[in-house]
C-alpha positions as CSV (number, residue, x, y, z in Angstrom):
1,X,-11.5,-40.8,-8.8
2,X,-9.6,-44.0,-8.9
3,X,-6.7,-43.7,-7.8
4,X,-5.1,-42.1,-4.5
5,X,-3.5,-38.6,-5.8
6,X,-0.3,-37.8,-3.5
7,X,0.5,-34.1,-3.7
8,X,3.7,-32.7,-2.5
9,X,3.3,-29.2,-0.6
10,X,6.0,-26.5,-0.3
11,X,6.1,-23.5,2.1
12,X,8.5,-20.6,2.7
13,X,6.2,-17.4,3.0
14,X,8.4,-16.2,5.9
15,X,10.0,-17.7,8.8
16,X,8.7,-21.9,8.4
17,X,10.8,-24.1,5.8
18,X,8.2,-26.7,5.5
19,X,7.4,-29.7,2.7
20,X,4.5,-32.3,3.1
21,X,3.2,-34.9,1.3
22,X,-1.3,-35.1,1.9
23,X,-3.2,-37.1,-0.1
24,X,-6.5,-36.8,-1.7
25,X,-6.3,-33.4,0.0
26,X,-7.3,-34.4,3.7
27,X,-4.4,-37.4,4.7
28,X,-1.4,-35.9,5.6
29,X,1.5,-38.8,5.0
30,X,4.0,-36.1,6.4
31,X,4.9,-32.4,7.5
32,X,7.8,-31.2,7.8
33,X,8.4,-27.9,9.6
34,X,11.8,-26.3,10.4
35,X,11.3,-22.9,12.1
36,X,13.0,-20.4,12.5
37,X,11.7,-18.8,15.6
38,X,14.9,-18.8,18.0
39,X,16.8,-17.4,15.4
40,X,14.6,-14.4,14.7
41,X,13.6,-14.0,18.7
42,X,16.9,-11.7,19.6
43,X,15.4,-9.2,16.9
44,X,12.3,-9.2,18.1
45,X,10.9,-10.3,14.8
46,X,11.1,-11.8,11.9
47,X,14.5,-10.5,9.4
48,X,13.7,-11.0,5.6
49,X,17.1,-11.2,4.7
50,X,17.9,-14.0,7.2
51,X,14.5,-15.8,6.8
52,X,15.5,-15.9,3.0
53,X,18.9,-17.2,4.0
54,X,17.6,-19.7,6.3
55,X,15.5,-21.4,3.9
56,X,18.0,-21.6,1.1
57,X,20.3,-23.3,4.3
58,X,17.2,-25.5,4.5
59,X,14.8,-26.4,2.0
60,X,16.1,-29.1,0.3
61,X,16.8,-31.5,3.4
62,X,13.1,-30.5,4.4
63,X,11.7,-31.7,1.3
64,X,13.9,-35.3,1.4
65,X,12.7,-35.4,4.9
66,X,8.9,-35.1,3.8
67,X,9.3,-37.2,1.2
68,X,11.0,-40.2,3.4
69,X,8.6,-39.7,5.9
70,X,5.7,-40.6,3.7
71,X,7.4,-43.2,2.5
72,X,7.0,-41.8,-1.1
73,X,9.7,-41.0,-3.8
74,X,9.5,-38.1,-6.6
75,X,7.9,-40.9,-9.0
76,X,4.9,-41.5,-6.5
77,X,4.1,-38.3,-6.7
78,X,1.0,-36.2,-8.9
79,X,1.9,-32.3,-8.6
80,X,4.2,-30.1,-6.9
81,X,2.2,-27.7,-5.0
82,X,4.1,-24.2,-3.5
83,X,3.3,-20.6,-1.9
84,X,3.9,-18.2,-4.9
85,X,2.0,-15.1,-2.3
86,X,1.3,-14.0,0.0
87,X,4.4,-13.0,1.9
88,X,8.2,-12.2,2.1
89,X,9.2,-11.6,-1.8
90,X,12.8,-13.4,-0.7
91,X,11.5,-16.1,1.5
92,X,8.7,-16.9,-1.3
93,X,10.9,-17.2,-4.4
94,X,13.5,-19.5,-2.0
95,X,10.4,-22.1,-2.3
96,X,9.1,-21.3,-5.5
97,X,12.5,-21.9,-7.3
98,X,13.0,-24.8,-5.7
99,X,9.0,-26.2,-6.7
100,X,9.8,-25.4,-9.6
101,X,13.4,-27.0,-10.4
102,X,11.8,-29.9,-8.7
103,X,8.8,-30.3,-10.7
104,X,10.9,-29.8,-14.0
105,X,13.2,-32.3,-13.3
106,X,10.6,-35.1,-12.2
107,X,8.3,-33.8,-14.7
108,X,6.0,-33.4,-12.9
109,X,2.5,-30.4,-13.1
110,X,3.2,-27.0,-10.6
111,X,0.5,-25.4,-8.9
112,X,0.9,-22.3,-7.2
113,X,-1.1,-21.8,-3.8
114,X,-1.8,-18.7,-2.6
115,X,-1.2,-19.0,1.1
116,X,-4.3,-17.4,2.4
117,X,-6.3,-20.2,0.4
118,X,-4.0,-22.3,1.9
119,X,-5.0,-21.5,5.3
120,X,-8.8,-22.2,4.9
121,X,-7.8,-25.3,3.2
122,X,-6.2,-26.5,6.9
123,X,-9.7,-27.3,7.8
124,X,-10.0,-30.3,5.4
125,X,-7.0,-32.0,6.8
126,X,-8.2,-35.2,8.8
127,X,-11.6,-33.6,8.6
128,X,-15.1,-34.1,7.1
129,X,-16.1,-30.4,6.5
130,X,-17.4,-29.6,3.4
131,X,-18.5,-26.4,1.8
132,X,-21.0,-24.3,1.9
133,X,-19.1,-22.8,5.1
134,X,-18.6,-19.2,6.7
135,X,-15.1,-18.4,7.4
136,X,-12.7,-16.4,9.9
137,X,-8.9,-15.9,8.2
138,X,-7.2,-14.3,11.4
139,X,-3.6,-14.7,10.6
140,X,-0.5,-12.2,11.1
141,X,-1.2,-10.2,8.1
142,X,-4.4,-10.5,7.4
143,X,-8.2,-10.7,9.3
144,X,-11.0,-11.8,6.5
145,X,-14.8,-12.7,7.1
146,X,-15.7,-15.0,4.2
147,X,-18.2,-17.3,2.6
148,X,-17.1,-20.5,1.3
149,X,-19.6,-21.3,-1.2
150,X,-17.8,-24.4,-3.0
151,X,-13.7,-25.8,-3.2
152,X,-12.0,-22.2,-4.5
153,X,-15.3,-20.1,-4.7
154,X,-15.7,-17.2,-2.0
155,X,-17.3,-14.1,-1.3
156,X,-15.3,-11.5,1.0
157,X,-18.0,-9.7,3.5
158,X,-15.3,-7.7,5.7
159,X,-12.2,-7.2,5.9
160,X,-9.3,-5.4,8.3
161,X,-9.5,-1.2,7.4
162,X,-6.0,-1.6,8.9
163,X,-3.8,-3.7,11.1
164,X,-4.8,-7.5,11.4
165,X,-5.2,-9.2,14.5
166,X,-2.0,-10.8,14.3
167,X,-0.6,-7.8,13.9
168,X,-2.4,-6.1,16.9
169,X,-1.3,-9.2,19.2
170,X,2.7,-9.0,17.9
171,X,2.2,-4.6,18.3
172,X,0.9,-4.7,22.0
173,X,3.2,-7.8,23.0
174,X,6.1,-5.1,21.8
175,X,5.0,-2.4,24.0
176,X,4.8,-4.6,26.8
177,X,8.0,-5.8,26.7
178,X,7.4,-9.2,25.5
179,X,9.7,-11.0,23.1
180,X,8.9,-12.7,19.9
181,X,6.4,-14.4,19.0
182,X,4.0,-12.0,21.2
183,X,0.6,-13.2,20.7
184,X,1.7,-16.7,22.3
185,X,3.0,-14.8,25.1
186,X,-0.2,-12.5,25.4
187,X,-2.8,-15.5,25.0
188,X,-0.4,-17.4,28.4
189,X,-0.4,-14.3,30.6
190,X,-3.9,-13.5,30.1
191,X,-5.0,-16.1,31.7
192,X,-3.5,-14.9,35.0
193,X,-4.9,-11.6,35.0
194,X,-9.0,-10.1,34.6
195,X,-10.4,-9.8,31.2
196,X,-12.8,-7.0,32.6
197,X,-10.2,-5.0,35.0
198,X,-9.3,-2.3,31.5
199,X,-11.9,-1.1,29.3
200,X,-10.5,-1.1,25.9
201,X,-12.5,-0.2,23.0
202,X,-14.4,-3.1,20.9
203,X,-13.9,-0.9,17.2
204,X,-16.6,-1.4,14.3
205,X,-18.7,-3.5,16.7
206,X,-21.7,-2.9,14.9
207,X,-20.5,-1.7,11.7
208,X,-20.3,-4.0,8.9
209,X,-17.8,-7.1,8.3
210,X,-15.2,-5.2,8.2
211,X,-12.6,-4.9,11.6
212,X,-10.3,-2.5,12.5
213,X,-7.9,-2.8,15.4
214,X,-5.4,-0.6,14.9
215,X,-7.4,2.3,17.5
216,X,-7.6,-1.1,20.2
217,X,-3.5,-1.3,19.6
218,X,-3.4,2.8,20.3
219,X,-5.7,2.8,23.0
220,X,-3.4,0.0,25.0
221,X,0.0,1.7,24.3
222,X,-1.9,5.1,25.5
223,X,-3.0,3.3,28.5
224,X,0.7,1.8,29.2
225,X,2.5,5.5,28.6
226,X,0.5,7.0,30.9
227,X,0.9,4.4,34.1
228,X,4.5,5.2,33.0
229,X,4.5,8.7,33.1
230,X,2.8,8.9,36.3
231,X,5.0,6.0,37.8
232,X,2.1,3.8,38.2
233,X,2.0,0.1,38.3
234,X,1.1,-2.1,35.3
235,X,-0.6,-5.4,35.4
236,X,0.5,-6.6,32.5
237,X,-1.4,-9.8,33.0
238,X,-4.5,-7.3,33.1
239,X,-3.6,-5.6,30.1
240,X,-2.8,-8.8,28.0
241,X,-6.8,-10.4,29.6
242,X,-8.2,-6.8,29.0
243,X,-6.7,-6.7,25.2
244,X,-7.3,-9.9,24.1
245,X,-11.2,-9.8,25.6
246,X,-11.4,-6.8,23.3
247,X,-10.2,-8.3,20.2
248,X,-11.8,-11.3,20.6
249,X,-15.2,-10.0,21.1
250,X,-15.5,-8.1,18.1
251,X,-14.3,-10.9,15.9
252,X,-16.3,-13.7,17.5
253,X,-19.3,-11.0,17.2
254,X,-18.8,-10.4,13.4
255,X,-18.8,-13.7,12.9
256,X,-21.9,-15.0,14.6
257,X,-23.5,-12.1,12.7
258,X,-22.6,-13.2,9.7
259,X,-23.1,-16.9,10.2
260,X,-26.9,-15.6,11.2
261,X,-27.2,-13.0,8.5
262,X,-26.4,-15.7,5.7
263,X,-28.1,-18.7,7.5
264,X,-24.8,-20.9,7.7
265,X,-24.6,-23.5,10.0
266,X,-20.8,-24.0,9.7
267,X,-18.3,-21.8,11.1
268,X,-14.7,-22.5,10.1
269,X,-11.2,-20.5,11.4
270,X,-7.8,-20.3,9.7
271,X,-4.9,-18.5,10.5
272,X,-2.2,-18.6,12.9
273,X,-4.0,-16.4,15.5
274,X,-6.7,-18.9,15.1
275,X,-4.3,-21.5,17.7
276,X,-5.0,-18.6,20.6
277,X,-7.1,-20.6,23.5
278,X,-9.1,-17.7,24.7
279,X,-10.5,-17.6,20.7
280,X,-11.0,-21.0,20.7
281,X,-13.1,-20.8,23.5
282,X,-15.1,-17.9,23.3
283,X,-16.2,-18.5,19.8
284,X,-16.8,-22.3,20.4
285,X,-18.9,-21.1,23.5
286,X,-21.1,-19.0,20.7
287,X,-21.6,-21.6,18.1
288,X,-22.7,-24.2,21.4
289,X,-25.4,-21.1,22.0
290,X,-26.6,-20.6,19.1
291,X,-26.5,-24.3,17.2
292,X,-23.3,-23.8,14.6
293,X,-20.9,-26.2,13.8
294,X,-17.5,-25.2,14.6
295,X,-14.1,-26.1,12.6
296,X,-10.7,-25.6,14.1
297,X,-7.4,-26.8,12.3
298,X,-5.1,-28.6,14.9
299,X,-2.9,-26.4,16.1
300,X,0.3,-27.7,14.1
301,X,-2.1,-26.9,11.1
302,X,-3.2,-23.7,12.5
303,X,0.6,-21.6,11.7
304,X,2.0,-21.7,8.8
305,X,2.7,-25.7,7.1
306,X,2.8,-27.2,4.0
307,X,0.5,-29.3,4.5
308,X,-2.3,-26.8,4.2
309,X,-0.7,-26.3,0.7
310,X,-0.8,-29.6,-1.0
311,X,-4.6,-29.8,0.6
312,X,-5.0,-26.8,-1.1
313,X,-2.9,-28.2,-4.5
314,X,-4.7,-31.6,-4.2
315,X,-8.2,-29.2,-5.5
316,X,-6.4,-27.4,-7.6
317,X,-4.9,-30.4,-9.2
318,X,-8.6,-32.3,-9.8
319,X,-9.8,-28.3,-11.0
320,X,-7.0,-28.4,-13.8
321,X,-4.7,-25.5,-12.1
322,X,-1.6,-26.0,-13.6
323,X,1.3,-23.1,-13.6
324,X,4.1,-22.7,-15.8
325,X,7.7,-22.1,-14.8
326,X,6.8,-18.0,-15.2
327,X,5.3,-18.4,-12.5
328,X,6.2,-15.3,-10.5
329,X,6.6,-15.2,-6.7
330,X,3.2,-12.1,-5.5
331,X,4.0,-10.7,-1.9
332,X,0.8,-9.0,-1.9
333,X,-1.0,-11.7,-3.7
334,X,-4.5,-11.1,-2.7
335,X,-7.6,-14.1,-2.4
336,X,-9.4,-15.4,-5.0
337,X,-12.7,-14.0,-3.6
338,X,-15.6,-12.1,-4.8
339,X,-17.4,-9.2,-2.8
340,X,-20.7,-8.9,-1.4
């Protein structure tokens, strides 16, 4: 292709107002994040209602802000990208309205990005990583295995039976008395305590692809009610190392067995939980072992961006997607992926 395609990303699945502007999928000229963590920290998590409100407060500066950033005006650009699902049905359709008033006006092509896709799509940003690749999605709602046999085209091995990782890390970091966002908190104070000093259990080990970590979450809140009940003290920095060692054992596991199984020699990992150090680590420890190439968003690219949109939008774009002003807003919006 000739000519240098410039896609403008939206964002507003739950608590992050954020526009970019990436082209050819893998330059970003600018992202734009305005979060809304220190307004949603006194709950102890994220509000619908107020995340909603915070966008519609915010959105369009963010977007003037990409676009001045990159040095680009609404004529420069080739398609409006946006996060039609999953996610917050209010927060979503605060974005989605807007792409789509936007693109209208500058007639210019929509595509809708679904914000899982999204995520695995981080990895092309100021990278070379192409596909065939296998993939770990560990994100606050969701914990995938997944081949990534081409651009768009994958094949689900395993999924979470119940609560993500995310999930897990925000659960525990509540019972401990942690504010929000907990699995920050959890990944710093494990590294002053002893991964080894608790033995929580490492669930679906050896079954399958699929995880489930809603029994580690139990087994952690069982272990802190009963120090409690019998007045005993708690190392919480020994509960956060002893918790996190569990969760991250079984996922870096999984996904050495699948890389193995399949005979991949990539290994890619999306999601916000994918910024946590002690993952990072362990599972870049394994790939060293055993000769697989390991891909890791930067951390800003990690958590939820728009930048991972338009990379996504940018293939979409050169694909054909287009969408039409119908296009709904999907909080459950699953991935485009076929099963093993």
């Amino acid at each position: 292709m000739d000519k240098d395609l410039l896609i403008l990303g939206i964002e507003s699945s739950c608590d992050e107002t954020s526009a970019a502007v990436v082209m050819n999928g893998r330059t970003v000229l600018s992202n734009i994040i305005n979060s809304q963590i220190l307004i949603h920290k006194k709950y102890g998590g994220v509000v619908p209602e107020i995340a909603s409100r915070n966008h519609t407060e915010h959105i369009d500066n963010v977007v003037r802000e990409a676009l001045t950033a990159a040095d680009v005006s609404m004529g420069d650009i080739d398609a409006v990208a946006v996060t039609y699902g999953p996610g917050l049905v209010g927060a979503l359709l605060v974005g989605l309205s807007f792409a789509k008033g936007l693109a209208y006006a500058a007639e210019k092509p929509l595509i809708g990005v679904n914000h899982i896709e999204g995520h695995v799509y981080a990895n092309y940003i100021n990278s070379d990583l192409t596909p065939p690749f296998m993939c770990l999605v560990v994100s606050g709602g969701h914990t995938h295995l997944m081949r990534v046999d081409d651009y768009g085209d994958y094949t689900l091995l395993g999924k979470t039976m119940d609560d993500s990782a995310g999930e897990a890390f925000d659960k525990v970091a509540r019972a401990m008395g942690l504010t929000y966002p907990g699995g920050v908190l959890i990944d710093a104070l494990a590294k002053q305590g002893d991964s080894g000093a608790i033995d929580f259990p490492r669930a679906m080990i050896s079954d399958g692809f699929n995880f489930s970590f809603s029994g580690l979450k139990s087994a952690v809140l069982n272990y802190l009610n009963k120090k409690q009940m019998m007045n005993e003290e708690i190392s919480k920095e020994n509960v956060a190392a002893s918790f996190q060692k569990a969760l991250v054992d079984v996922l870096v596991k999984k996904s050495l067995q699948a890389c193995r199984e399949y005979n991949y020699r990539k290994l890619v990992l999306a999601g916000g939980v994918s910024c946590n150090s002690f993952l990072r680590s362990e599972i870049k420890a394994a790939c060293t072992r055993e000769g697989i190439g390991l891909y890791v968003p930067e951390p800003v690219f990690c958590t939820d961006n728009a930048a991972m949109i338009a990379a996504c939008g940018y293939y979409e774009y050169i694909k054909g997607t287009r969408h039409g002003l119908d296009l709904n807003a999907y909080p459950s919006l699953a991935i485009r992926a076929k099963t093993d």
